[in-house]
SERO-4910 file (N, C-alpha, C, O; in steps of 0.05 Angstrom, whole numbers):
BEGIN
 pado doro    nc1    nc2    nc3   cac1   cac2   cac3    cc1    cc2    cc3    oc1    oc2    oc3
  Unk    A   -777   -266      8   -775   -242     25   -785   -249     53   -806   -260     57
  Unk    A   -769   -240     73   -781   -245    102   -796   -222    108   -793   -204     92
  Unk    A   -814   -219    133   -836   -205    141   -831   -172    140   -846   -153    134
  Unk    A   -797   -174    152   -783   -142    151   -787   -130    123   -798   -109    119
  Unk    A   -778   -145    106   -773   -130     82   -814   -126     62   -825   -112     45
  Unk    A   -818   -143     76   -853   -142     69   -864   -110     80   -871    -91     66
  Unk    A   -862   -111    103   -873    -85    110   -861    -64    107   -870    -42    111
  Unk    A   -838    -71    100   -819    -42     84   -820    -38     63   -808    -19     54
  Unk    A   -831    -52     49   -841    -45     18   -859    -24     11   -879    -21     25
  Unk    A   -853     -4    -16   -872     19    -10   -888      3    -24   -884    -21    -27
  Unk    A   -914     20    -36   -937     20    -56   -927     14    -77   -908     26    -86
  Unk    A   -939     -9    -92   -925    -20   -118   -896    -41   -111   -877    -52   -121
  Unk    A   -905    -37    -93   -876    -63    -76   -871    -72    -99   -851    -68   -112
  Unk    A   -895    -90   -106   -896   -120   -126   -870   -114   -146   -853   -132   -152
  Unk    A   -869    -88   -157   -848    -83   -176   -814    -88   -171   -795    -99   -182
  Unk    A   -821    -70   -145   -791    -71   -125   -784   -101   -115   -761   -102   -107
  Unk    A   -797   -124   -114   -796   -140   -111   -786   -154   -133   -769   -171   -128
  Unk    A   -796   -150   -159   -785   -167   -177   -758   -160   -186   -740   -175   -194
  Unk    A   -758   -132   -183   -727   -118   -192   -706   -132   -174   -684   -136   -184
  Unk    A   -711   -142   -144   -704   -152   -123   -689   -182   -125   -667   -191   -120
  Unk    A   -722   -196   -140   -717   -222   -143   -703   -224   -181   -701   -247   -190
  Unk    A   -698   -211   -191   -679   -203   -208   -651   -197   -209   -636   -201   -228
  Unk    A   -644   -185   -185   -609   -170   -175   -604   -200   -170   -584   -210   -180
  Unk    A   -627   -221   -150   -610   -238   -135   -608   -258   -158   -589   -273   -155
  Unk    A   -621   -261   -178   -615   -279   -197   -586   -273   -210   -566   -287   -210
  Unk    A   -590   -252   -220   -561   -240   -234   -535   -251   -218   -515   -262   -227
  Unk    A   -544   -242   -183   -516   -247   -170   -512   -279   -167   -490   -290   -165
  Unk    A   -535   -289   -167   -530   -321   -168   -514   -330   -193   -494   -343   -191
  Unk    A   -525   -323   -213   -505   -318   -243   -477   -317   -238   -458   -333   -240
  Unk    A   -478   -285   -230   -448   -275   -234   -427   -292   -200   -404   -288   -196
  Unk    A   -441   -307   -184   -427   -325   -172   -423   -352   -173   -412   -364   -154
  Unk    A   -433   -363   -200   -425   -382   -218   -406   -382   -240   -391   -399   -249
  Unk    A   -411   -359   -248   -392   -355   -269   -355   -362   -255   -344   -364   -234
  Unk    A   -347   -365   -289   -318   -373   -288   -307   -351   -309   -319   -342   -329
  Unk    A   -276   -346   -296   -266   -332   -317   -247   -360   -330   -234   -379   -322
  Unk    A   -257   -343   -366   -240   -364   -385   -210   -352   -383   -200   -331   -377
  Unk    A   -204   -377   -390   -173   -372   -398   -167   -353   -411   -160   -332   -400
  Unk    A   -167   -355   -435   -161   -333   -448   -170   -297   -438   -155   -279   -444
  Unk    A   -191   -292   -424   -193   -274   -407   -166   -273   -383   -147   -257   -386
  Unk    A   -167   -288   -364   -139   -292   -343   -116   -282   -353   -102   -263   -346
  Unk    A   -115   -307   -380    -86   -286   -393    -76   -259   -399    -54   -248   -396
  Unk    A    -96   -251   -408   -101   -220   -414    -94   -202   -383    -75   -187   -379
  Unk    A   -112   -208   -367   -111   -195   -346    -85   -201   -333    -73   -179   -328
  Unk    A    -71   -221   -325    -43   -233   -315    -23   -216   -331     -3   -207   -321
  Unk    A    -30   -213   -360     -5   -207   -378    -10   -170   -367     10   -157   -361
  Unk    A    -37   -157   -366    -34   -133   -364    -26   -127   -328    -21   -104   -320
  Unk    A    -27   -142   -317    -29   -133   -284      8   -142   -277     20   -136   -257
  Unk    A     19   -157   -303     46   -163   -298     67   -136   -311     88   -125   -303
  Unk    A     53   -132   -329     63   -105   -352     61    -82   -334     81    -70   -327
  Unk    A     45    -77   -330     31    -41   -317     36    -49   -288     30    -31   -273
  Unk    A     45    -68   -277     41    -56   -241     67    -78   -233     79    -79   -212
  Unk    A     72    -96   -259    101   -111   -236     90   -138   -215    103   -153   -201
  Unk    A     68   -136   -219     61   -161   -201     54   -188   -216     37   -191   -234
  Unk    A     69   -207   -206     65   -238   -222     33   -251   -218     19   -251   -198
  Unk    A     29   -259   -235     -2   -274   -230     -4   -301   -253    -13   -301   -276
  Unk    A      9   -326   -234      7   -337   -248    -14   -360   -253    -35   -347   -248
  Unk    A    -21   -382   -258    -47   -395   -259    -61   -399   -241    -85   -403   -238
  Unk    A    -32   -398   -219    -47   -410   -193    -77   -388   -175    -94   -393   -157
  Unk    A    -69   -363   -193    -76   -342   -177   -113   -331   -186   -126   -311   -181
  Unk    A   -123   -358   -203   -140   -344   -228   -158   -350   -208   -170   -329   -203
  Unk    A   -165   -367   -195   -190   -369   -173   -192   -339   -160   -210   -324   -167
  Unk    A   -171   -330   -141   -165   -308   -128   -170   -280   -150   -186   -262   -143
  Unk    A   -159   -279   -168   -166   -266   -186   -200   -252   -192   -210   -230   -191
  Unk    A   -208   -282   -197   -234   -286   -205   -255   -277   -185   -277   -268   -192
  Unk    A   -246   -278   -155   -262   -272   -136   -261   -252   -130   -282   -242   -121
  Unk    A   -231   -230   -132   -224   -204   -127   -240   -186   -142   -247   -164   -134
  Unk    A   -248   -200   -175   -260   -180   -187   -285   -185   -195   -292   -179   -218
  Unk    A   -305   -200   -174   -334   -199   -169   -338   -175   -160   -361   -166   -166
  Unk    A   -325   -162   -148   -336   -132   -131   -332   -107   -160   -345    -86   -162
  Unk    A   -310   -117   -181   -318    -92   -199   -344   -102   -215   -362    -87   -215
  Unk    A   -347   -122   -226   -376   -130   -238   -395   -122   -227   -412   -109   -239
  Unk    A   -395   -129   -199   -415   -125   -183   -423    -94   -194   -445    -88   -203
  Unk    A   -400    -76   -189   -405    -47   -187   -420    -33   -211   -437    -16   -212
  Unk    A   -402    -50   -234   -412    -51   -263   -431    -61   -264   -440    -50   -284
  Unk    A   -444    -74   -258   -468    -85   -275   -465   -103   -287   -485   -111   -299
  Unk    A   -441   -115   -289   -436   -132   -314   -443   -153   -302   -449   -156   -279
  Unk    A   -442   -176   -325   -451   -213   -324   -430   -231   -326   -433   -255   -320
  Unk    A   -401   -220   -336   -391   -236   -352   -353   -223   -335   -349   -204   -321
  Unk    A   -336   -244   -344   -311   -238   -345   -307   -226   -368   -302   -201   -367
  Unk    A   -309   -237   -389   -301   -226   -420   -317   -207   -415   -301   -188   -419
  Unk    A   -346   -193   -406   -349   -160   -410   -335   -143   -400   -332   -120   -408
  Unk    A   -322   -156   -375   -303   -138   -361   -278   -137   -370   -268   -115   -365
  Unk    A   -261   -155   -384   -241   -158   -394   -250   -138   -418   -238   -116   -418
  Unk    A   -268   -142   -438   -260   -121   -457   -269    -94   -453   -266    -77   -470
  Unk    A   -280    -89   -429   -286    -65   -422   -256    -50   -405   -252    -26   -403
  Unk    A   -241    -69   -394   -208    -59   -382   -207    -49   -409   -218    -27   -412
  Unk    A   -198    -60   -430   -184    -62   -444   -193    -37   -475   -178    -28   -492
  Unk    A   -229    -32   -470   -231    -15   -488   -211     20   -477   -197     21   -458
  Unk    A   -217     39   -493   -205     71   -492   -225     72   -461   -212     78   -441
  Unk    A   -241     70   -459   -260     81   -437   -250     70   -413   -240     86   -397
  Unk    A   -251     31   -407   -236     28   -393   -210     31   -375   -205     29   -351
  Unk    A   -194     39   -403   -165     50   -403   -163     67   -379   -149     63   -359
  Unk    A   -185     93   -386   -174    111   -370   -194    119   -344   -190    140   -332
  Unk    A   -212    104   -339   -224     99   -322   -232     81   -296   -244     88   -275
  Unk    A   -219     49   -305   -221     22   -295   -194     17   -281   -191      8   -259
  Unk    A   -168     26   -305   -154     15   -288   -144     17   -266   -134     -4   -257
  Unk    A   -143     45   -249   -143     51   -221   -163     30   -200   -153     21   -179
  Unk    A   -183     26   -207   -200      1   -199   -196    -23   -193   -207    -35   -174
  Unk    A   -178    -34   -212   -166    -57   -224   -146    -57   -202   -144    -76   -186
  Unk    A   -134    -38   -202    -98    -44   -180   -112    -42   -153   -101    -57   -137
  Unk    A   -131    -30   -145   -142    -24   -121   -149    -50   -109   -141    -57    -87
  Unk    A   -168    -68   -128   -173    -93   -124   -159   -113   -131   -172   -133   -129
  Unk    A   -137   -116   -138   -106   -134   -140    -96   -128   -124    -89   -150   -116
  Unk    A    -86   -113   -110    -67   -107    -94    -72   -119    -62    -95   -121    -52
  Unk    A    -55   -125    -53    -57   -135    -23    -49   -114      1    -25   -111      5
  Unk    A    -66   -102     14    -49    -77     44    -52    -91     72    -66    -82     91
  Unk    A    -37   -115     73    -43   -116    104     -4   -105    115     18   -110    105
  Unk    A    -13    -91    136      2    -75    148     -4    -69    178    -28    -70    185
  Unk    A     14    -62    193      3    -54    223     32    -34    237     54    -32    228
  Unk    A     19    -20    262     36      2    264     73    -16    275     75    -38    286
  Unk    A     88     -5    269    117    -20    282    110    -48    283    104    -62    302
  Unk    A    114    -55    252    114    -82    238    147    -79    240    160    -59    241
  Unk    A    158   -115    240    185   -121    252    202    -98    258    214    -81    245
  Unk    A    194   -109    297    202    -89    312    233    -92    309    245    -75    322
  Unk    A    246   -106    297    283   -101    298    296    -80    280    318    -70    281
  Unk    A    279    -76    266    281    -44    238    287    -25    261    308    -12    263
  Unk    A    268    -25    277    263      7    293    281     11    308    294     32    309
  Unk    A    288    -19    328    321    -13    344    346    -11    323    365      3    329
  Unk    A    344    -27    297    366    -11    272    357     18    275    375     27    289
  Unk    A    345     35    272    344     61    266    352     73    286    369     91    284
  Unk    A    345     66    305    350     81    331    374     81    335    384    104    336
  Unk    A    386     66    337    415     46    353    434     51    339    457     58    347
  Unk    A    426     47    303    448     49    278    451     66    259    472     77    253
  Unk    A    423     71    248    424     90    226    418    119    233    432    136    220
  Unk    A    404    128    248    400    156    252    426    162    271    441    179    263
  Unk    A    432    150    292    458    164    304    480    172    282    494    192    287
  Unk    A    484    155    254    497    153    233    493    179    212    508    192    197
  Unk    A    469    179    216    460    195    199    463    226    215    475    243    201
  Unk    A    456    233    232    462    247    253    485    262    258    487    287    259
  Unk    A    504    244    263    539    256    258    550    267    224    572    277    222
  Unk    A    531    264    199    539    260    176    524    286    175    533    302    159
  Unk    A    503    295    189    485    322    175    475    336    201    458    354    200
  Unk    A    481    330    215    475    338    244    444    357    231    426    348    216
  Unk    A    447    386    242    427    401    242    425    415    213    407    430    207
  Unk    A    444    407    198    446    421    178    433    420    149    441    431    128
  Unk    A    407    401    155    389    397    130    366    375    140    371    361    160
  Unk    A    336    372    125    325    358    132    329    328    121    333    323     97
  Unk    A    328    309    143    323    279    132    295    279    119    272    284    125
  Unk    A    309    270     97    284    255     73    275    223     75    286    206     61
  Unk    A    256    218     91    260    187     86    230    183     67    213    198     59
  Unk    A    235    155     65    204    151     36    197    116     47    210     97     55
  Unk    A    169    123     40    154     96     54    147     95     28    137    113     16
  Unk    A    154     66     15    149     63    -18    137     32    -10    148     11     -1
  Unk    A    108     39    -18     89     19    -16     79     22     14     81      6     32
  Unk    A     65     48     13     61     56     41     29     38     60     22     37     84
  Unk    A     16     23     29     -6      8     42    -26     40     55    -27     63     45
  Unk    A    -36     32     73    -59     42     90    -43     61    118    -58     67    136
  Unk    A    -27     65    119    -11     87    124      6     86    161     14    101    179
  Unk    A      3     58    155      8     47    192     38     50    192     49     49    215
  Unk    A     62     54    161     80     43    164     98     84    171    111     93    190
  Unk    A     88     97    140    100    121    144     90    133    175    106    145    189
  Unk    A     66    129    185     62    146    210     78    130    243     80    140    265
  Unk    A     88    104    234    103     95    256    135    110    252    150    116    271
  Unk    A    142    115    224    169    133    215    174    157    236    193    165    249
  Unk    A    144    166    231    135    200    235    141    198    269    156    214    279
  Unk    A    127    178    283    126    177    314    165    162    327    175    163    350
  Unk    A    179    149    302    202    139    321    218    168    305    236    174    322
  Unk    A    220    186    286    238    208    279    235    222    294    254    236    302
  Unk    A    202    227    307    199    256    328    208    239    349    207    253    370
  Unk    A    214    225    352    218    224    387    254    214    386    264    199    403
  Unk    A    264    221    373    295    230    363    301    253    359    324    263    358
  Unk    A    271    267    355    280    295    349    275    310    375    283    333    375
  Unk    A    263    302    398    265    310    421    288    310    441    289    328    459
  Unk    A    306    289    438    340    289    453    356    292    425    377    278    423
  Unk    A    344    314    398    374    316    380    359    347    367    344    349    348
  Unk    A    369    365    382    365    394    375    372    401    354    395    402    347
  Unk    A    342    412    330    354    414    299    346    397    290    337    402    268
  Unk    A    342    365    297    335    350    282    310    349    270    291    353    285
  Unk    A    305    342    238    281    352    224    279    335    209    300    324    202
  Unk    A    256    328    200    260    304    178    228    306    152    215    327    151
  Unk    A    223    294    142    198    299    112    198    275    107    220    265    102
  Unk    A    174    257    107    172    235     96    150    240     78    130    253     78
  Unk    A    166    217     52    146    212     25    137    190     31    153    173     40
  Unk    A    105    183     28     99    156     24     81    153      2     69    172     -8
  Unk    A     79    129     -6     69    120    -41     64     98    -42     76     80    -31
  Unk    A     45     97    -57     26     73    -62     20     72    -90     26     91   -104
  Unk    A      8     52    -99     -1     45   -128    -30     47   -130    -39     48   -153
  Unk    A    -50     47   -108    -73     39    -99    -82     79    -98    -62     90    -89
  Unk    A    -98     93   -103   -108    107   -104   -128    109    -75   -131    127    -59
  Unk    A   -144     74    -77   -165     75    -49   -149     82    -31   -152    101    -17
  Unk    A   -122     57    -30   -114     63      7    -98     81      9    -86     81     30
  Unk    A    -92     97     -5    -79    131     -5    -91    147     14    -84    163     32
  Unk    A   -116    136      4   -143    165     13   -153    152     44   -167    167     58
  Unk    A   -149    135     51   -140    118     75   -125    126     99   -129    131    122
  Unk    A   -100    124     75    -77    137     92    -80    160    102    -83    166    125
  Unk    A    -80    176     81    -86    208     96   -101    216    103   -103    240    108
  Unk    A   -126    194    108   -144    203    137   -133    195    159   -145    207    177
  Unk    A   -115    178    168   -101    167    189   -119    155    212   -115    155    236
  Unk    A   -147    144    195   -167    133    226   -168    108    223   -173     96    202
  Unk    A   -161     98    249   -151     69    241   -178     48    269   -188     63    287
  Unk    A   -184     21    269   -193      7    292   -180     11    314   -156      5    315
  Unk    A   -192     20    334   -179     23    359   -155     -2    362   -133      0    372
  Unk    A   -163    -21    353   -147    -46    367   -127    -39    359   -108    -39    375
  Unk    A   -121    -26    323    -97    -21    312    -75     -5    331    -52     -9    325
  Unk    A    -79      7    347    -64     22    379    -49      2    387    -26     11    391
  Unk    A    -51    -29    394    -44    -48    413    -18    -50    403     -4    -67    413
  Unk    A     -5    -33    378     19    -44    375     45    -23    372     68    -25    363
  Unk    A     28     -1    385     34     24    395     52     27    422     46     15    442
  Unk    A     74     42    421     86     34    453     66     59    470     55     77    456
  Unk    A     63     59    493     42     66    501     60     98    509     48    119    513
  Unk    A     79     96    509     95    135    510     91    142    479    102    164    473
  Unk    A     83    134    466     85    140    430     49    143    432     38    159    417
  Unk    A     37    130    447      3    135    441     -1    152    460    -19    165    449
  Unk    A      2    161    481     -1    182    494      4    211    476    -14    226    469
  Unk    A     27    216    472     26    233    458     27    238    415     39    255    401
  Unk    A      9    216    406     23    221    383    -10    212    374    -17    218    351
  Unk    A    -33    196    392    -49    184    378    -78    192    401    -77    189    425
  Unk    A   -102    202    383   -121    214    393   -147    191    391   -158    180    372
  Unk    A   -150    188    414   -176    160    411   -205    180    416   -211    191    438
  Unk    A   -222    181    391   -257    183    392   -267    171    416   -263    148    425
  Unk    A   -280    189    424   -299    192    449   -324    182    444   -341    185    462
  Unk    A   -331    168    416   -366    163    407   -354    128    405   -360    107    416
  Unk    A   -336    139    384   -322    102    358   -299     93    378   -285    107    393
  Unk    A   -299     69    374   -273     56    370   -244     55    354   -228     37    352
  Unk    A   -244     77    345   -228     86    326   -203    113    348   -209    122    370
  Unk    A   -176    118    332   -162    124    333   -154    144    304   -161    143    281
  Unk    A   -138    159    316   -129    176    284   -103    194    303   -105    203    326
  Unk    A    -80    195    285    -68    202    289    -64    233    294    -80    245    279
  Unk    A    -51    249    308    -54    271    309    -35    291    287    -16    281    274
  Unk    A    -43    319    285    -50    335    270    -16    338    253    -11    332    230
  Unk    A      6    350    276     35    355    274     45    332    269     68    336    261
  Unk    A     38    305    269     46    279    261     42    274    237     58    258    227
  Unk    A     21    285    222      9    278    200     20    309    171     21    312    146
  Unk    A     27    323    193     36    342    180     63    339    160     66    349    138
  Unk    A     82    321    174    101    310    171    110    292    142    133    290    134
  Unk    A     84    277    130     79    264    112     61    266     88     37    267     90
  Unk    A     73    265     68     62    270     42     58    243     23     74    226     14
  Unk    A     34    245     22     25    217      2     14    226    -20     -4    242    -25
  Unk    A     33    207    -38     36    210    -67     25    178    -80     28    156    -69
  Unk    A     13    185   -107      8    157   -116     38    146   -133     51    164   -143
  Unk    A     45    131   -134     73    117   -157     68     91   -168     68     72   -152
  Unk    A     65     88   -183     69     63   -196    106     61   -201    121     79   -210
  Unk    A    113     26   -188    137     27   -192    142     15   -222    161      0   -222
  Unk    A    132     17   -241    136      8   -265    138     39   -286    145     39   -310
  Unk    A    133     55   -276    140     89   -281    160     81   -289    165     57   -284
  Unk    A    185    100   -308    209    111   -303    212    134   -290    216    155   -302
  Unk    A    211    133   -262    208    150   -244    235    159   -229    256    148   -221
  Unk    A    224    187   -228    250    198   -213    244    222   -190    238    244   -200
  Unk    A    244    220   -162    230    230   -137    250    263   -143    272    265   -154
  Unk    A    232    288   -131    249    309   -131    275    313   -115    294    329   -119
  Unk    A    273    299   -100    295    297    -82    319    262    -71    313    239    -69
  Unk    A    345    274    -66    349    247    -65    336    238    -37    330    258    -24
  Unk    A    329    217    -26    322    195      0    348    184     22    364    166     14
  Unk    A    350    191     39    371    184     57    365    161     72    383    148     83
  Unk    A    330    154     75    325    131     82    301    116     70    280    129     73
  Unk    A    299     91     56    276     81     32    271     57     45    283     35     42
  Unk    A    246     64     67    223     33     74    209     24     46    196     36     29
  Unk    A    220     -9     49    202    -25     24    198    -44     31    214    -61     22
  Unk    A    184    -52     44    188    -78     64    157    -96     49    136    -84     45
  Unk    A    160   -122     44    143   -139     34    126   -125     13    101   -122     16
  Unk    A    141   -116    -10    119   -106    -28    135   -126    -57    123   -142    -72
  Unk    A    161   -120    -57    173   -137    -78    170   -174    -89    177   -187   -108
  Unk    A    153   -181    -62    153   -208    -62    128   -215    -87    126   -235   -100
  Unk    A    117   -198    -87    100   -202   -112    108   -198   -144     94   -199   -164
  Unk    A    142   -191   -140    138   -190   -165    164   -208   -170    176   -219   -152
  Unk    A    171   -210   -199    187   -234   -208    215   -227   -202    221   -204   -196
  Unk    A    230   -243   -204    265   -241   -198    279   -210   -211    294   -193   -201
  Unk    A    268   -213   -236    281   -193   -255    271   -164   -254    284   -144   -260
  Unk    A    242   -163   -246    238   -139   -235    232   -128   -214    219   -108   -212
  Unk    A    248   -147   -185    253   -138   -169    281   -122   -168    286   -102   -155
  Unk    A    300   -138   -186    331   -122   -187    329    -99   -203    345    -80   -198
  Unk    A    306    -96   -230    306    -60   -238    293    -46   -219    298    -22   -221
  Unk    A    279    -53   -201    260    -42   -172    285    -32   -160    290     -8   -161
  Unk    A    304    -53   -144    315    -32   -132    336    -21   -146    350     -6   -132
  Unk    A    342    -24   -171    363    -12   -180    354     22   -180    369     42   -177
  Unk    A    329     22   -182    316     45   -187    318     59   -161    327     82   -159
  Unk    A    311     44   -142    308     58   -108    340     76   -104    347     99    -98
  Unk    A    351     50   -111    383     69   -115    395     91   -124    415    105   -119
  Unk    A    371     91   -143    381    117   -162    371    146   -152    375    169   -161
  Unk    A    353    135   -125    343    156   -118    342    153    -83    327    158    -64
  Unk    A    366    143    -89    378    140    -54    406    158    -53    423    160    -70
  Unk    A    404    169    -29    432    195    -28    449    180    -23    444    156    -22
  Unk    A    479    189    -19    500    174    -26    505    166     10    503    184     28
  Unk    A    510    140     15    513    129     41    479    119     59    473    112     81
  Unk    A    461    126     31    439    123     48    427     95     55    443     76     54
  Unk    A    401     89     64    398     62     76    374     55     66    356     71     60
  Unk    A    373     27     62    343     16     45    337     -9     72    352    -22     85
  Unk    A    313     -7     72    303    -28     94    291    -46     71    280    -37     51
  Unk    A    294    -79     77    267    -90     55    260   -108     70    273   -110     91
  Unk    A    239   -127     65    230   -145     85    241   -169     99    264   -177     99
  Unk    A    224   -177    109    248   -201    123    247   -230    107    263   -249    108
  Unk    A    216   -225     88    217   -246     72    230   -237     46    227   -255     29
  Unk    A    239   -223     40    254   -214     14    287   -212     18    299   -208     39
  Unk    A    296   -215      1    325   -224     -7    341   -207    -29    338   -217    -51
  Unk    A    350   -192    -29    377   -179    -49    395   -199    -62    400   -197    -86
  Unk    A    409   -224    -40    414   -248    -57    424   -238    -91    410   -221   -101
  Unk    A    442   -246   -102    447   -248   -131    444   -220   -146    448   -218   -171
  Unk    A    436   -199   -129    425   -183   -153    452   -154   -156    460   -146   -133
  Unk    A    462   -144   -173    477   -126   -184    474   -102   -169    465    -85   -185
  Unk    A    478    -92   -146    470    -65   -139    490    -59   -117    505    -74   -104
  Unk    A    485    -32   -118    510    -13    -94    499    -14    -77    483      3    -71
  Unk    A    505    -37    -62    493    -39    -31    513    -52    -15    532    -61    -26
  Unk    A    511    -52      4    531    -65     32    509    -71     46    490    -56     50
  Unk    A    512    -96     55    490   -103     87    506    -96    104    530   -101    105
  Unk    A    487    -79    126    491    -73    151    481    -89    174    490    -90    197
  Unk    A    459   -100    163    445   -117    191    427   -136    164    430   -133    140
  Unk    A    408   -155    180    394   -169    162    368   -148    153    354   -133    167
  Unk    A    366   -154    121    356   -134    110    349   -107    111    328    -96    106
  Unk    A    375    -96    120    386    -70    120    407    -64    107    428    -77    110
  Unk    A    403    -39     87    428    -39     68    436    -16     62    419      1     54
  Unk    A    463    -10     65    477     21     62    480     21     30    477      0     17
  Unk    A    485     43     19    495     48     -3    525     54     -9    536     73      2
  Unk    A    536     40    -22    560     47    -24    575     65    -35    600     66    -33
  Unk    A    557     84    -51    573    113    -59    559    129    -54    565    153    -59
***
């Protein structure tokens, strides 16, 4: 113990000290420890089943380190306590929201590949536009919305279409698997820096910078706009409404060939007729069975 934590010790320190020099033994423990194989498998086979994401050997280090922070939380010593604690009734219905929270990857930032946004502008909403003019709201859906940089850049390029297109109205769904960065999202307060990728007529009026923090949060009628929902895409899921436009950009790459093509077969099923799917720039449609037409690179109409 250094001198700080000496004189911050109450009466009976001596105790608080050993409890002290006890946590750090444990954590020295539990940052030695290895998860066994047969644990990995278990977890790989359940995180491939329930959420669609591949984890294959290469990933068990990564794995292993991702879920020091639930041990940590738990108390636990061991992989196998945590593995059969996923896996008991209690687990079940308590852990595994935990589990996806800490598997899951959200890096995201506001008007990520900026060539989507001149497609929307330039191609699809003028398109969409002439097909429904004033006469109903656009539904679009941010599926795998991450930490909420992607539906609230939706929210700031539809309103400022809806300013030179009288009538125009739109509702965005966004959805995540992650429960944490939901609750994220719909606080909308992001690192000031996160602004720098903001066009600066879109942050003037669309984004409110704290006068204490370095922080940013989007404003009130922007946020109003968007509804975040949790989804697991391994559901047999079906949205209340059909989607005239479905952002999915870099979420499929995590999972395997064959359930990326029931992924979007599914998106399809809940895409309106002529509507448009964006997917990433590292992801590929390539080979797979579906009613789509490319319109631009990784932009895709529906064909009925």
């Amino acid at each position: 113990m250094n001198g700080h934590g000496q004189r911050n010790a109450p009466a009976g320190g001596g105790l608080d000290k050993d409890r002290l020099d006890t946590t750090v033994r444990q954590n020295a423990k539990l940052f030695r420890a290895e998860m066994g194989e047969a644990e990995f498998r278990r977890f790989s086979e359940l995180i491939h089943s329930e959420f669609g994401i591949k984890m294959p050997s290469s990933k068990k280090v990564l794995l292993q380190s991702r879920f020091q922070k639930r041990l940590r939380a738990l108390g636990m010593q061991s992989y196998k306590e945590y593995c059969d604690y996923v896996f008991s009734p209690e687990g079940r219905e308590k852990e595994r929201a935990n589990l996806i929270d800490v598997v899951t990857t959200n890096t995201t930032h506001f008007f990520r590949e900026p060539k989507h946004w001149d497609i929307m502008n330039n191609t699809v909403l003028p398109e969409l536009w002439r097909r429904f003019g004033a006469g109903r709201i656009l539904n679009v859906w941010s599926a795998g919305c991450s930490s909420g940089e992607e539906p609230y850049t939706l929210a700031m390029v539809l309103s400022e279409y809806a300013v030179t297109h009288s009538g125009f109205n739109f509702s965005i769904l966004a959805t995540d698997i992650s429960s944490e960065i939901l609750q994220k999202a719909s606080r909308a307060v992001y690192a000031l820096e996160k602004a720098d990728d903001i066009p600066m007529t879109m942050k003037k009026k669309y984004v409110l910078k704290s006068k204490k923090n370095p922080l940013i949060k989007m404003d009130k009628p922007l946020r109003s706009k968007i509804t975040f929902q949790r989804l697991n895409f391994m559901d047999n899921f079906k949205l209340p409404k059909q989607q005239d436009i479905i952002f999915c950009r870099n979420v499929v790459i995590y999972f395997d060939r064959g359930t990326q093509e029931m992924l979007f077969n599914k998106f399809c099923s809940n895409l309106s007729s002529k509507g448009y799917l964006f997917i990433g720039h590292s992801e590929s449609l390539s080979g797979m069975t579906l009613p789509l037409r490319q319109v631009a690179p990784t932009v895709f109409q529906k064909t009925t």
